[in-house]
N, C-alpha and C positions, 0 to 999 in steps of 0.2 A: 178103614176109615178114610172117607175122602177130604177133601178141604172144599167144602159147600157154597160156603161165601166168607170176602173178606173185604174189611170195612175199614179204613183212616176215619179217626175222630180228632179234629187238629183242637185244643183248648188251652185257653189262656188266663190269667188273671194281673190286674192292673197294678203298680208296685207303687204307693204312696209316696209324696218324697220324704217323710221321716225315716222310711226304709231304704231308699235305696240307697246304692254302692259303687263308688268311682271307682274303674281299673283303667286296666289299659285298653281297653276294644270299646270303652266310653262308660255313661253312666246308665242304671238300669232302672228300666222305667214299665217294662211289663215281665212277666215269664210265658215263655210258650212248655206247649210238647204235643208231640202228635201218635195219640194210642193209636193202636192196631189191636182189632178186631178181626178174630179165625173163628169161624163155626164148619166143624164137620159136621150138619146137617142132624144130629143126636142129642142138638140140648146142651153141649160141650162147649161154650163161650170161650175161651183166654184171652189175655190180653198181653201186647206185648209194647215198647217202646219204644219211637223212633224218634231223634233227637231232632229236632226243631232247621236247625241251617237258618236259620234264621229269616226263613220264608215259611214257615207249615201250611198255609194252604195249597203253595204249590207243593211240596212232599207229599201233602193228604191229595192231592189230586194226581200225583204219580204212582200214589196207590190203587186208589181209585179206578184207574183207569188201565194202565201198562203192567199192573203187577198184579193187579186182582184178573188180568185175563191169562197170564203165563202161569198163574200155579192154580187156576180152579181146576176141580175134580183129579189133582195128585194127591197121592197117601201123605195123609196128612203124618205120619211115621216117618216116612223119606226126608228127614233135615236135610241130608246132605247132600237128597237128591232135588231138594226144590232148591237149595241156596247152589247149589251148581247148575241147575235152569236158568235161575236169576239171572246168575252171572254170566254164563253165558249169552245169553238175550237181550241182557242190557248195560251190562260195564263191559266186559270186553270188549263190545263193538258196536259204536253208531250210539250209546248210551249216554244217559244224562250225568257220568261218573259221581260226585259227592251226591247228590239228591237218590242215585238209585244207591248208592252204598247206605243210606242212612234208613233209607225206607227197606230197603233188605233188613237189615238190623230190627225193625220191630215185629216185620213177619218172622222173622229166626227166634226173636227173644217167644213168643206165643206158641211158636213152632212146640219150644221145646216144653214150657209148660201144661200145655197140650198133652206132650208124650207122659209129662208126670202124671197126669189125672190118670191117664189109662192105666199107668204100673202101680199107683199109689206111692210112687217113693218121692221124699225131696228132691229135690234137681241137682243137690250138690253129691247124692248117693245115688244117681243116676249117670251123675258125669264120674264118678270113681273113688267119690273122698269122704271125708269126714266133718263132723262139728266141730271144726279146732277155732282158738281164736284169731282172732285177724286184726293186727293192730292197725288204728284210727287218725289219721291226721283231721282238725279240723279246718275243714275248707268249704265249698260250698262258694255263693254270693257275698263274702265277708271276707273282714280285715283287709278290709280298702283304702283308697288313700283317703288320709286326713294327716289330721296335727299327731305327730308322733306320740304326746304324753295318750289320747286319745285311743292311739290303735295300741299303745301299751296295756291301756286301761280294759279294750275289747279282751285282751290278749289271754290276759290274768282271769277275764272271766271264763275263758276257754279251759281254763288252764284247772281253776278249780270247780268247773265238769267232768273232770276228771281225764278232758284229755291230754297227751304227752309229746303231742307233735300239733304243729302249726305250721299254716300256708298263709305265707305275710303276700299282698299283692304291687310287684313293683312295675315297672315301664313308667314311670316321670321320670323327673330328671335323676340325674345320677348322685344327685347331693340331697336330694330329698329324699331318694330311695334307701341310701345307707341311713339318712337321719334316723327312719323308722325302722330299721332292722339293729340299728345296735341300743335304741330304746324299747324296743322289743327283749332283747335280750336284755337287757339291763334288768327287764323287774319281772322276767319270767326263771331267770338262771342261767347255769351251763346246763342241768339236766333236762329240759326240752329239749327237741328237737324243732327247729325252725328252718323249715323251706320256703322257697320264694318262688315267684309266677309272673313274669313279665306280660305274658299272652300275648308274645310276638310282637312284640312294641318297642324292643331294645335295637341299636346298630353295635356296630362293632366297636365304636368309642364307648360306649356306652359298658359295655360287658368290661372293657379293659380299666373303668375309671371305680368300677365297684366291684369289682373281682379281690384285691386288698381287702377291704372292708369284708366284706363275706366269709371271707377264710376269714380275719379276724373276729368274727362273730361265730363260726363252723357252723354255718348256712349249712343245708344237706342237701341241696340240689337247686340249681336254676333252671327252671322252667320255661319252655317254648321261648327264649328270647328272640328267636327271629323267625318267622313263617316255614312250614314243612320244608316249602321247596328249596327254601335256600342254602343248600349242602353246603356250600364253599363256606357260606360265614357260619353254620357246625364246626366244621372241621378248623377252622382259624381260632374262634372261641375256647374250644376244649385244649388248645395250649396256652390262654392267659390268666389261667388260672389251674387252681387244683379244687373246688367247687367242680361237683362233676354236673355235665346239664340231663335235662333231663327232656320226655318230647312222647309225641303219640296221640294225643288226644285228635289230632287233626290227618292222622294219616289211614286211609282206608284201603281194609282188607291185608291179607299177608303180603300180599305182592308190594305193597309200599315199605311195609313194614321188614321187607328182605333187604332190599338198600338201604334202609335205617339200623338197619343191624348190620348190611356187611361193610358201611362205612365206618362205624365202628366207636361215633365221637359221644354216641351219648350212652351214659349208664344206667337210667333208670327206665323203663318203656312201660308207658300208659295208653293201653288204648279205651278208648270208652265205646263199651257193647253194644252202647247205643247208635255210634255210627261207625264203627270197622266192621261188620258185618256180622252180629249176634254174637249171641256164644258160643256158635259152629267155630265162629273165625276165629275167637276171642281164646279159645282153648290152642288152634293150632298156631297160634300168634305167643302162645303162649310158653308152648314146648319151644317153638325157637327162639325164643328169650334164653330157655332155661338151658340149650345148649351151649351157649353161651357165658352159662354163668351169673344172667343179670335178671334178679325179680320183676313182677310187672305190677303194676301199682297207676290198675285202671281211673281214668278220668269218672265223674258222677255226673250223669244227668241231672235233669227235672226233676222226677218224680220215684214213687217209691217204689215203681215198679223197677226199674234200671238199678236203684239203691239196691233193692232185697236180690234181684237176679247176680249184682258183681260180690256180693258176699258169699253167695253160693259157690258162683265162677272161682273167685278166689280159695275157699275150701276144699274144689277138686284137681287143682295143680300143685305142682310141688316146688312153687317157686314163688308164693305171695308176697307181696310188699307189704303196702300201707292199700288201706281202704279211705278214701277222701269222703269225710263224714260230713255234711251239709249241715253249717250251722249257719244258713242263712237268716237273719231276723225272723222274716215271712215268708213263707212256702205252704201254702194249702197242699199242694201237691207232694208234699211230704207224708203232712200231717193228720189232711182228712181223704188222702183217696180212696183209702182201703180202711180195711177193719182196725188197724191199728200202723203202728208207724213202722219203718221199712227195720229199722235196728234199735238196741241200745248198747250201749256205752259201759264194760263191767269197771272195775274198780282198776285194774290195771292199763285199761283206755285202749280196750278189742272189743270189738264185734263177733257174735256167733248167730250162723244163719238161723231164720225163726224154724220150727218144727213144724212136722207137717205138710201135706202133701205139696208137692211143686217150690212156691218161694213163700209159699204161706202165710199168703194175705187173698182176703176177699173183696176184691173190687166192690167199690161203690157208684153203681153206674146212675144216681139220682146227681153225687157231686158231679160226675162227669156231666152230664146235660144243662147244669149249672153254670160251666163255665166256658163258655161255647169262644170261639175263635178270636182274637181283634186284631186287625188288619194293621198292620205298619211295624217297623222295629224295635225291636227290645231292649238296644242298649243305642241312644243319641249321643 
């Protein structure tokens, strides 16, 4: 089975302001994501995910173009030989580095659903594992900033959802930021879990002036406070406190993901399948996690393709964290892309992948034509 044609679909929709949500990377005023589209040429459609960068027409046009000509007519079978094409042609050398790690990512994620049609197995009994369940933080586009009693109030709704962890969003000031995590804690309990997510928005005063307060809250992890590349201020961070940080979402492929591990400063590793390179990468990012010692507790894209793929992912390693469950207000791309929604939520606040061949959902290619492109940024 060859790889016939392959097509970037980049889709957007526009985010009301009663909806949107302040963090740290700004406020959010539309949602992107850019499918991928494989046909081996037999009627065999999949789709797969590649995370937005915050440009998708140019992503969908490096599809389009540079990657739809390096993998047509390869065995559509070969994952790891078209994601090692890829990479060799275009991140290794003279490549567009994050734009082709992300558009890898959704021809890998298709790749692999692809292979599930032909076996008929789920994708997470194709990569080696089982239906276990996967416990849930909710996170997503919410529990942003606002008035403390507010993101307490969001919090508690979360909470009797039935889920048992929360992702509070910080990067304001450091008096604002404790405001809202110890009334947070204040009317959700000690038996939550509450994590926190700067998205690279914090300095190093910054970490040292809320590090106090978070241990005194038992915060369970600070999130990207400072941008991938800047190792030095990791490595500073992770001695002013005992809050362990945590990081991934921004780093692509295992080769980034090896100096993030042999540095040594953060303990939780998230990467999202959607841009470290499918879940070719996403697995072997993953064993080196677990050699280690430290669970991975992948980032959530868009949509529910990414959603239903990292639930799978997470059920065929032996080292899963938390699944970052998207309770963002509004998401069509949750809700209506497919036959049904990406997961739910059991009484103990886990996930189990859906049944059924691949990530077992059926695209709905009428929403997709619905929701076609809009040019400019997603978070001002």
């Amino acid at each position: 089975m060859r790889i016939a044609d392959l097509r970037a679909v980049p889709i957007s929709f526009p985010v009301p302001a009663d909806k949107s949500v302040r963090l740290g990377i700004g406020r959010s005023v539309k949602r992107d994501s850019v499918l991928v589209r494989v046909e081996p040429g037999e009627g065999h459609v999949r789709w797969g995910e590649a995370h937005h960068g915050r440009c998708p027409g140019a992503v969908a046009k490096l599809i389009d173009t540079t990657m739809r000509e390096l993998v047509l007519g390869m065995d559509a079978h070969d994952v790891a030989g078209v994601w090692a094409r890829v990479f060799k042609m275009q991140l290794a050398s003279h490549g567009m580095g994050a734009a082709a790690a992300l558009a890898l990512s959704g021809i890998d994620i298709a790749l692999w659903d692809l292979k599930c049609q032909a076996t008929g197995l789920p994708l997470h009994v194709l990569l080696g594992g089982s239906a276990k369940p996967i416990k849930a933080y909710a996170g997503g586009i919410a529990l942003g900033w606002q008035a403390p009693s507010l993101l307490a109030e969001e919090a508690q709704r979360y909470v009797a959802d039935g889920y048992r962890a929360l992702k509070l969003r910080m990067g304001d000031t450091p008096a604002r930021d404790i405001a809202r995590v110890r009334a947070v804690r204040l009317a959700v309990g000690e038996e939550i879990d509450i994590l926190t997510d700067a998205n690279t928005a914090y300095t190093l005063d910054d970490v040292r002036r809320v590090m106090p307060a978070f241990e005194e809250c038992a915060v369970g992890w600070l999130e990207e406070p400072f941008p991938p590349q800047d190792r030095r201020a990791y490595a500073m961070a992770a001695k002013l406190g005992r809050v362990p940080l945590a990081a991934g979402e921004n780093h692509y492929t295992r080769y980034e993901f090896a100096t993030l591990l042999e540095d040594g400063h953060v303990q939780f590793v998230q990467p999202d399948l959607s841009k470290t390179g499918g879940v070719t990468e996403s697995m072997r990012i993953a064993a080196m996690a677990s050699a280690q010692k430290l669970t991975v507790n992948p980032h959530t894209s868009a949509t529910a393709i990414n959603m239903a793929t990292t639930i799978h992912f997470l059920c065929a390693v032996d080292n899963p964290g938390y699944f970052e469950g998207d309770v963002t207000a509004l998401n069509p791309f949750r809700d209506h892309l497919a036959d049904k929604r990406p997961y739910a939520l059991d009484e103990a606040g886990c996930v189990r992948p859906h049944a059924g061949v691949g990530i077992g959902l059926k695209i709905d290619t009428q929403f997709i034509a619905a929701h076609p492109l809009i040019e400019g940024p997603c978070y001002v």
